[in-house]
C-alpha positions in Angstrom: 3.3 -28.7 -20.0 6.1 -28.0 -22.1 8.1 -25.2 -21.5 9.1 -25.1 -25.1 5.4 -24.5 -26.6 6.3 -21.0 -27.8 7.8 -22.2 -30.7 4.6 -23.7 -31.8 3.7 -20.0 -33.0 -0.1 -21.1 -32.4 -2.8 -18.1 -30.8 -3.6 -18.1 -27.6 -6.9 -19.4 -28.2 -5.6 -22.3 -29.7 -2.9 -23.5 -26.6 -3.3 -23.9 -23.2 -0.6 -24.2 -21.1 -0.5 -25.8 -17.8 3.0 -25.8 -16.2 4.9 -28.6 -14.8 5.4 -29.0 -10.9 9.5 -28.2 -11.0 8.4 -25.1 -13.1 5.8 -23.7 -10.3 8.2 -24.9 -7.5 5.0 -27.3 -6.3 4.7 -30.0 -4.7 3.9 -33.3 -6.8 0.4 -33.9 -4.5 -0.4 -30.0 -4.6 0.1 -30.1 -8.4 -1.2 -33.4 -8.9 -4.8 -31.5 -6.9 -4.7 -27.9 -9.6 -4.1 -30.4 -12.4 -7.1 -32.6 -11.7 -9.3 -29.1 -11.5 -7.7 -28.0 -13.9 -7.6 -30.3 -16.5 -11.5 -31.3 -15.2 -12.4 -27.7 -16.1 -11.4 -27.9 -19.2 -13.0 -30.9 -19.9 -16.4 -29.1 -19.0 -16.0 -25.9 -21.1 -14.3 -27.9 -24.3 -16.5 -31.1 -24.2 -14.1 -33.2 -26.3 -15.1 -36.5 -27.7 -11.3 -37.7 -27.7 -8.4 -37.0 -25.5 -4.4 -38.0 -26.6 -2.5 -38.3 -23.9 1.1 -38.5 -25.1 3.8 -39.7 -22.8 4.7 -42.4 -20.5 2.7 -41.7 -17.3 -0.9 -40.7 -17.3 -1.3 -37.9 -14.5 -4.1 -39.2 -12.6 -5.9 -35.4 -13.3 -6.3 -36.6 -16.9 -7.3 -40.4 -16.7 -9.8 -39.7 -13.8 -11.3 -36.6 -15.1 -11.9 -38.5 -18.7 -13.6 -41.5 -16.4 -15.4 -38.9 -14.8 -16.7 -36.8 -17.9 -17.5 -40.0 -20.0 -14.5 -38.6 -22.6 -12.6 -41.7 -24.6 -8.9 -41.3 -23.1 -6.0 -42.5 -26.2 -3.0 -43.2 -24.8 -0.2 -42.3 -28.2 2.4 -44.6 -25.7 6.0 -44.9 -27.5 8.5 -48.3 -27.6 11.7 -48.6 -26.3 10.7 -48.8 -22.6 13.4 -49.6 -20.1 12.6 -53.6 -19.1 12.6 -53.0 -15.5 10.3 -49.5 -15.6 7.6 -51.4 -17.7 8.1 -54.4 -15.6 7.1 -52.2 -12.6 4.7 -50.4 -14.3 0.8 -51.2 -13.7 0.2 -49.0 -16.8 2.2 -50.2 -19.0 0.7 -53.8 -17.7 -2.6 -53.1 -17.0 -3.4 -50.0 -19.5 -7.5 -50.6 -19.5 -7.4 -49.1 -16.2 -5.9 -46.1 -17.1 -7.0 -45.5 -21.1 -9.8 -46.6 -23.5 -6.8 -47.1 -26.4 -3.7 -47.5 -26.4 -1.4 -46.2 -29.9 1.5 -47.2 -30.6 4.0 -45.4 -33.4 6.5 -47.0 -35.2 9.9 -46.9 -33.7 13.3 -47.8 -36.5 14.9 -48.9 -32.9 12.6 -51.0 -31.5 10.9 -54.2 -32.8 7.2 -54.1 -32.6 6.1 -56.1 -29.3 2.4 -56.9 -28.9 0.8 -55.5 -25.4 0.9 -58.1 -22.7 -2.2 -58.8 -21.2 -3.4 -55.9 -22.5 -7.6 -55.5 -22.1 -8.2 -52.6 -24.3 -7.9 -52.0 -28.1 -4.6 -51.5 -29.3 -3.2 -50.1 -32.6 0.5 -49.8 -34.3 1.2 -47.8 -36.8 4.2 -46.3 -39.2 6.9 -43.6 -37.3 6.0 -40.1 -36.6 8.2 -38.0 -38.0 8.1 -33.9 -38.1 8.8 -33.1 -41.4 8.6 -35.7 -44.4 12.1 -36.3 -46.2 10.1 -35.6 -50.0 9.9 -32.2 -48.5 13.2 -30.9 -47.4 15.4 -27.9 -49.3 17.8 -28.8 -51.2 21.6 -28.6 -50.1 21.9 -24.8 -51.5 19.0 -23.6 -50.6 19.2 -25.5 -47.3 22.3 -23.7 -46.4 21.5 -20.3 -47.7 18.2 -20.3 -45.1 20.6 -21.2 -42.1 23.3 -18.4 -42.8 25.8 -21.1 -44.2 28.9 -21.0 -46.1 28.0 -23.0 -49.2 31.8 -24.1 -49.7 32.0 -25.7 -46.3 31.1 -29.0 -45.0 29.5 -29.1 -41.9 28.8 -31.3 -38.6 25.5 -30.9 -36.9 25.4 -31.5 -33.2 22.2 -31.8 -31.8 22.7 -34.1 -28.0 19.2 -32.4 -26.7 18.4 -30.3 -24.4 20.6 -31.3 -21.4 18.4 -30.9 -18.3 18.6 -34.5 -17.3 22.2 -35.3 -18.2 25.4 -33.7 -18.8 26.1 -33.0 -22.5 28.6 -30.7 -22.2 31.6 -33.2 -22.0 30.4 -35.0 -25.0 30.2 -31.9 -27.0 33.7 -30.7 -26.0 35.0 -34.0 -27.2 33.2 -33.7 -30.3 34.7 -29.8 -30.9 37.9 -31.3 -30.5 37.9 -33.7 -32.4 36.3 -31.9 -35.5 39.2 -28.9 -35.3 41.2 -29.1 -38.0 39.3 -32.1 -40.3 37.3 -29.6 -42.9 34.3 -30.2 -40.7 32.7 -27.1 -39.3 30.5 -27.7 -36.1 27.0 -26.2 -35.9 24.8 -26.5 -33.2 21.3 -25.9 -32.5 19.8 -24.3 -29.6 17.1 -26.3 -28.2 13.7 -25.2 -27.7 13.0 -27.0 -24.5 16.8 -26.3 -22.9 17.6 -24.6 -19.8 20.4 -22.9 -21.4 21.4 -21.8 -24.7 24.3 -23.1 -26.8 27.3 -20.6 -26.7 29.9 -20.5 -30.0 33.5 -20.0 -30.1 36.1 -19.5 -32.9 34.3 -22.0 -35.9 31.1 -22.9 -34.2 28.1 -21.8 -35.8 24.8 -21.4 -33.4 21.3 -21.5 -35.2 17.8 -20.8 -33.5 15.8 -23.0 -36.1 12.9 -25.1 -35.1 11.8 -28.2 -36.6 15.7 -28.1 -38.2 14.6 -31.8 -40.4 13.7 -29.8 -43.6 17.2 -28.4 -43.4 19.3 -31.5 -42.8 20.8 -31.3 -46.2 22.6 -28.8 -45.4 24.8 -31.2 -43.6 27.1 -33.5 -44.3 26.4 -35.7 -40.8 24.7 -35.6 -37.9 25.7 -36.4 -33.9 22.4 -37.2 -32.1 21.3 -38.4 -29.4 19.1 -41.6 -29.4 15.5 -40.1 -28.7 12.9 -41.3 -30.6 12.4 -38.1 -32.7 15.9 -38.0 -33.5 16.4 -41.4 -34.7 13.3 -41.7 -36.8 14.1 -38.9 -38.6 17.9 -40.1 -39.0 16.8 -43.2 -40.1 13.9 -42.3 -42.8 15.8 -38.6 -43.9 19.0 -41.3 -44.8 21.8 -39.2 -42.7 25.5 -40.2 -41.6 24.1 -40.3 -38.5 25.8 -40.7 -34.9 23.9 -41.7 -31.9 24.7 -40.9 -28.4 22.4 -42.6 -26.5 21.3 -40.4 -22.8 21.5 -43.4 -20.7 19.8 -41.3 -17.4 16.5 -41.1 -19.0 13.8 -42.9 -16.5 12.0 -44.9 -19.4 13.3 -44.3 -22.4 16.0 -47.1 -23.3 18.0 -45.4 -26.1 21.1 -47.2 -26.0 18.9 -50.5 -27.4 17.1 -47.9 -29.8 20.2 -46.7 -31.1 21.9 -50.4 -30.9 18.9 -51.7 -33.1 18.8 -48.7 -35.2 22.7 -49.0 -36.3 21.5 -51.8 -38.4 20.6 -48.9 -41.1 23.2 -47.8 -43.2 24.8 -44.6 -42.5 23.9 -44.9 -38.7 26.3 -45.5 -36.0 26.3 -45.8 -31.9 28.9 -45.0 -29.2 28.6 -47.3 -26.6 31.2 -46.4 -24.2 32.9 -42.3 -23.8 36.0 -44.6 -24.7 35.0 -44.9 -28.1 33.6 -41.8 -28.9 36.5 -40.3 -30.9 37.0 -43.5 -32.9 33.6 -43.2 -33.6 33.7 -39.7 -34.9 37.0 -40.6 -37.2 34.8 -43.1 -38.8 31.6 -41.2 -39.1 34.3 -38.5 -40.6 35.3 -40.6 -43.1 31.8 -42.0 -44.1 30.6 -38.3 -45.2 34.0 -38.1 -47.2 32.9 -41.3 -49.1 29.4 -40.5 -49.4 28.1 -37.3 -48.8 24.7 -37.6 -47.5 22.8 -34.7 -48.8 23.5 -35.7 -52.6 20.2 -33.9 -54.3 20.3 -37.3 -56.2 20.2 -39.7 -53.9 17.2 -41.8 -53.8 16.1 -42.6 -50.6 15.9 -46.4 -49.8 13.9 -46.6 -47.2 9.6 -45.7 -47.3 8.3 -42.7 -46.1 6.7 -43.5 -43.4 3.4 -42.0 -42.3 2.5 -42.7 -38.5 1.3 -39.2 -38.3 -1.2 -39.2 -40.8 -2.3 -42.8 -40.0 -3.0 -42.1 -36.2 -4.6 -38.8 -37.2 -6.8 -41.1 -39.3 -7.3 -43.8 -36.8 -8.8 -41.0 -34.0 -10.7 -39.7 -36.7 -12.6 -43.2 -36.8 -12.8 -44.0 -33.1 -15.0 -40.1 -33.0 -17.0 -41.2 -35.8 -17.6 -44.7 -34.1 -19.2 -42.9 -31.2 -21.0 -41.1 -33.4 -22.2 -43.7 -35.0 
């Protein structure tokens, strides 16, 4: 349902894409009605033994097209919930309704908390990450595949894509308070954005997509607090700083990035008072330690949610084939 799923390069035959309700200017009931045929259709043609459902509401198309085929429904369901949204949330508290598994991947911001009540298997496992930090470019290289000067030091600013919250004050904070400090901004245009980022005078704008095996091209980062972003801040070591999007409907990322500034090299802003204080100090922390040192060992284990999930479907198929 993604409207960034051109960037996944895949054939045709491989992807099916089935566009959300704002995109087809529907209805939620009307959609809700085509996604149910549609999704049942598939279903029938496809036969799958397994379907991942990724995200924080199952559409009922999916869960009662699965009941209805006899197909085992996995629900990959992330941490960091807002209280009150899984509170009032009868999947979150009753998921056996809704699933046959529920998965859960490591989150650096978010300590692991055991399903209440839950009736149906349940399975945690390492972060997922896109790109594993044993596999990035090193700085030179890094910085030759994005167009980079390799004399310069550089700030990447990646605050996502902006449809549910206004990024654009944030960023012209950030602009101002890199002129003049050495730093050069870059900034990457999102995939999944309804707009495209727009340079002037020492911006750079790159089109790269994943951007992780790249990082070291930089000497810091400003985030946001999503859960891709701050798994691979966390486990790719980066002077990282997080501005948590505080409109999200489920995703709490100020206490993701609150429990993920116990890391070293990652910081938070907490308040739009404090975010130029925070910049001088995230400023100074590349100065002192530059993270992309080719020598640097990194402290913290690779983790390997991806693989271990991957591995953990593979055996639920071969249990119903057994």
């Amino acid at each position: 349902m993604s409207s960034g799923f051109k960037k996944l390069d895949l054939p045709p035959d491989d992807l099916i894409y089935f566009p959300s309700y704002g995109t087809l200017g529907m209805g939620k009931e009307e959609w809700n009605a085509a996604l149910t045929d549609h999704f049942g259709a598939i279903l029938k043609v496809y036969k799958p033994k397994v379907v991942v459902f990724d995200g924080t509401f199952i559409y009922h198309g999916v869960y009662s097209q699965c009941f209805q085929n006899r197909t085992t429904l996995v629900w990959m369901r992330r941490g960091c919930w807002k209280e009150e949204v899984a509170t009032n949330s009868d999947q979150y508290r009753n998921p056996h309704r809704y699933c046959d598994e529920v998965v859960v991947p490591g989150d650096y911001g978010e300590k692991r908390v055991e399903l209440d009540s839950c009736r149906v298997p349940a399975a945690f496992f390492d972060p997922v990450i896109v790109s594993s930090p044993s596999a990035q470019y090193d700085r030179q290289t890094a910085k030759n595949e994005l167009g980079l000067d390799a004399d310069k030091k550089y700030v990447l600013i990646q605050l996502g894509a902006g449809n549910i919250n206004d990024i654009q004050s944030d960023i012209s904070v950030i602009l101002d308070q890199l002129s003049g400090t050495g730093f050069y901004p870059v900034m990457l245009n999102n995939p999944v954005s309804n707009s495209e980022a727009t340079g002037v005078g020492d911006i750079v704008i790159i089109n790269k997509y994943p951007i992780s095996p790249f990082y070291k091209a930089f000497d810091a980062v400003v985030m946001a607090a999503g859960y891709n972003s701050v798994q691979e801040a966390v486990s790719h070591r980066l002077n990282a700083l997080l501005i948590p999007n505080l409109d999200t409907a489920t995703d709490d990322q100020l206490r993701r990035a609150i429990n993920s500034s116990k890391f070293e090299g990652i910081d938070y802003v907490d308040s739009k008072d404090n975010l130029r204080e925070k910049l001088c100090s995230l400023l100074r922390q590349a100065e002192l330690d530059p993270q992309q040192s080719d020598t640097v060992v990194n402290p913290i284990p690779e983790p390997r949610g991806a693989y271990q999930i991957a591995r953990y479907i593979e055996n639920v198929i071969l249990g119903m084939s057994n």
